[in-house]
C-alpha positions, 0 to 999 in steps of 0.5 A, spaced: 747 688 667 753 686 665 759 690 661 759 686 655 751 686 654 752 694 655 756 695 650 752 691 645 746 694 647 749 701 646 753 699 639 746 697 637 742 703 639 748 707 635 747 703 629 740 703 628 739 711 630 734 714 625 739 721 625 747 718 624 752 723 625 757 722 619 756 718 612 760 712 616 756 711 621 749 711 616 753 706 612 754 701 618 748 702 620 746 700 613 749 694 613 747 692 621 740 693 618 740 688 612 743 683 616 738 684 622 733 683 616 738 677 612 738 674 620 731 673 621 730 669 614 731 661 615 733 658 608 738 664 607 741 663 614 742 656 612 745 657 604 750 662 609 752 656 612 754 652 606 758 657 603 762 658 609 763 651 610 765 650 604 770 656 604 773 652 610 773 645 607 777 648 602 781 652 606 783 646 611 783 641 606 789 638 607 788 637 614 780 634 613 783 630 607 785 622 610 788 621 603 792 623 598 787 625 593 791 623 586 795 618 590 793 610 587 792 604 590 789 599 584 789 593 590 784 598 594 780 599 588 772 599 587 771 599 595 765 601 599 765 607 604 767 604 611 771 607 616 777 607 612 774 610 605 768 614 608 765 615 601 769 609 598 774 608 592 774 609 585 776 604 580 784 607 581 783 605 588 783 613 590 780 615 596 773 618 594 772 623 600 778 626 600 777 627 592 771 631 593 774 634 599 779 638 593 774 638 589 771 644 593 777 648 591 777 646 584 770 649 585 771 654 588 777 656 583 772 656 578 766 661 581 771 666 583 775 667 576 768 667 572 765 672 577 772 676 577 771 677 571 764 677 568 761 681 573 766 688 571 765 687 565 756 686 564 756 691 569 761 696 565 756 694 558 750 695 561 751 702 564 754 705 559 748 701 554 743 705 559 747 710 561 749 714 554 743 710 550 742 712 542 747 707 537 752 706 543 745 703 546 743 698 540 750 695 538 751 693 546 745 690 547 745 687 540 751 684 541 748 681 548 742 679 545 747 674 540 751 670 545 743 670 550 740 666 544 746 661 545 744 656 551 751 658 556 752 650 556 752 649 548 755 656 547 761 654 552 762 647 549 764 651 543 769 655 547 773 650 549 772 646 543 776 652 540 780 653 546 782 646 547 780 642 554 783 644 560 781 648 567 784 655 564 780 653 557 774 652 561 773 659 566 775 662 560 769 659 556 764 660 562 766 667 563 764 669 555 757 666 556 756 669 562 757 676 562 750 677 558 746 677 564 749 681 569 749 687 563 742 687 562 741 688 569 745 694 569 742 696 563 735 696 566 737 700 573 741 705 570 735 706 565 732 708 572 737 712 575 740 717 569 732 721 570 734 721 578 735 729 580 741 728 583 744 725 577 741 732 573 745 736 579 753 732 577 751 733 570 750 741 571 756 741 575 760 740 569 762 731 570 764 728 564 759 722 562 764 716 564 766 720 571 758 720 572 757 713 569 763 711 574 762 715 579 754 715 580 751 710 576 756 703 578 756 704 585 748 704 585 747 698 581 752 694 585 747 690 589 744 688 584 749 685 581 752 682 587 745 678 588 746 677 581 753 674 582 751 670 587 745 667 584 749 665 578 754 662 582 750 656 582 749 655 574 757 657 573 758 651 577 753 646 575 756 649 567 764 647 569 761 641 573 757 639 565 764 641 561 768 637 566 763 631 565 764 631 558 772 631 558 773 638 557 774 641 564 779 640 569 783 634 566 786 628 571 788 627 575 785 633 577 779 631 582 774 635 580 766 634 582 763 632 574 769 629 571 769 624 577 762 622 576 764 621 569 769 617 572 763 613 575 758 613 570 760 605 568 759 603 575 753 607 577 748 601 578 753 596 581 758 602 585 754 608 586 758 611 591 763 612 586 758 618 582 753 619 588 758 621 593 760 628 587 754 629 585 751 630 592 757 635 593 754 639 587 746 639 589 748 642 596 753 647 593 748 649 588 742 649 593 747 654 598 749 658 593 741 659 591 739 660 597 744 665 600 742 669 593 734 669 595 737 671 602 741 677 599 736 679 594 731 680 598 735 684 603 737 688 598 732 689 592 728 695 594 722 693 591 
């Protein structure tokens, strides 16, 4: 047996102990368990390899682009995908491929400032909803039941209406309609974890409610809302993709996914590459994000 296959069995065995021997190695040993288990499923794997590869082509787009993504060229207008423009050209002669390509970026912009922002804030609501319960309880929740009555598109198309067309407009709009769920998600398990012992043992000890809510309540509640974000990203996308298409996202020359199959909705039965091309990019993006949340759900849900 080689050196390196020793070493690796001999990480393995000291993660996967049932009597660690500090705090650190239970947590890695955690965390090696919930990947041995997220491994062994086939459709999470697959939803982890789209994410990546999409972190990667927008990391790397310069370099995987072959055109200038804004750049014009009216005689090259309208053309079929070939081996100069792979998924062919718009109807201003830009190059579809490397639009979609930093288009990813745009994407990726959108979901991370959304998520950056509702997660904190739905998972500070809902434990502080479920956690102090009475008044405070029925007022937080109220307010989330009025923004959950409102389907997220519409209520975002009012945001922006209000706010003005733009990138930043649009994040902030999506952000607004999105926090609802992840509060509720938090209201239910800490509705759950407030009657544990070890939450009756701080409170003996003297803890304020915040430091107990802050300190206990959030962090156990973490999983879920990492599931939660995950499994959301989807639908943040497709939403961003629908204000786009609507003229009210990322304005041009921006390269965006839905403004560009808004672009080429005129030409869709003649030049279909022109909106296929983005649509398809959004459908696989959706679907990975999907199946990594059902992935980690079922990793880290308990039950």
């Amino acid at each position: 047996m080689s050196d390196t296959t020793t070493a690796r069995t001999g990480w393995h065995d000291w993660l996967i102990t049932n009597e660690p021997a500090s705090r650190r190695q239970a947590r890695l040993g955690q965390t090696y368990r919930q990947w041995l288990a997220f491994r062994r499923n086939p459709a999470a794997m697959i939803g982890l390899a789209i994410v990546l590869l999409l972190l990667l082509v927008a990391a790397f787009a310069p370099l995987i682009a072959p055109h200038d993504p804004i750049a014009q060229a009216l005689d090259q207008r309208l053309l079929p995908p070939s081996a100069t423009y792979w998924f062919g050209t718009d109807s201003l002669g830009r190059d579809i491929f490397s639009r979609v390509v930093y288009g990813t970026r745009v994407t990726l912009v959108i979901v991370l400032l959304v998520v950056v922002t509702v997660g904190p804030i739905g998972l500070l609501i809902g434990c502080a909803a479920g956690y102090l319960g009475g008044w405070v309880d029925v007022v937080l929740m109220r307010i989330t039941d009025v923004f959950l009555a409102f389907p997220r598109l519409v209520l975002a198309l009012a945001f922006v209406a209000a706010l003005g067309p733009g990138l930043e407009n649009a994040v902030i709009a999506i952000a607004f309609t999105a926090w609802p769920p992840y509060a509720r998600v938090a209201r239910a398990e800490t509705l759950v974890i407030r009657n544990a012992d070890y939450i009756a043992a701080v409170r003996l000890q003297g803890a304020s409610q915040w430091r107990i809510v802050w300190k206990h309540v959030v962090p156990m509640c973490m999983p879920s809302l990492i599931v939660r974000s995950t499994l959301d990203m989807a639908g943040i996308i497709l939403t961003a993709a629908g204000l786009g298409f609507l003229g009210l996202g990322a304005q041009p020359p921006i390269p965006e996914w839905g403004a560009m199959i808004s672009a080429g909705r005129e030409q869709i039965f003649d030049q279909w590459w022109v909106a296929t091309f983005p649509g398809i990019a959004i459908c696989v993006v959706a679907l990975g994000f999907n199946l990594l949340g059902d992935g980690l759900r079922d990793v880290m849900d308990a039950r």
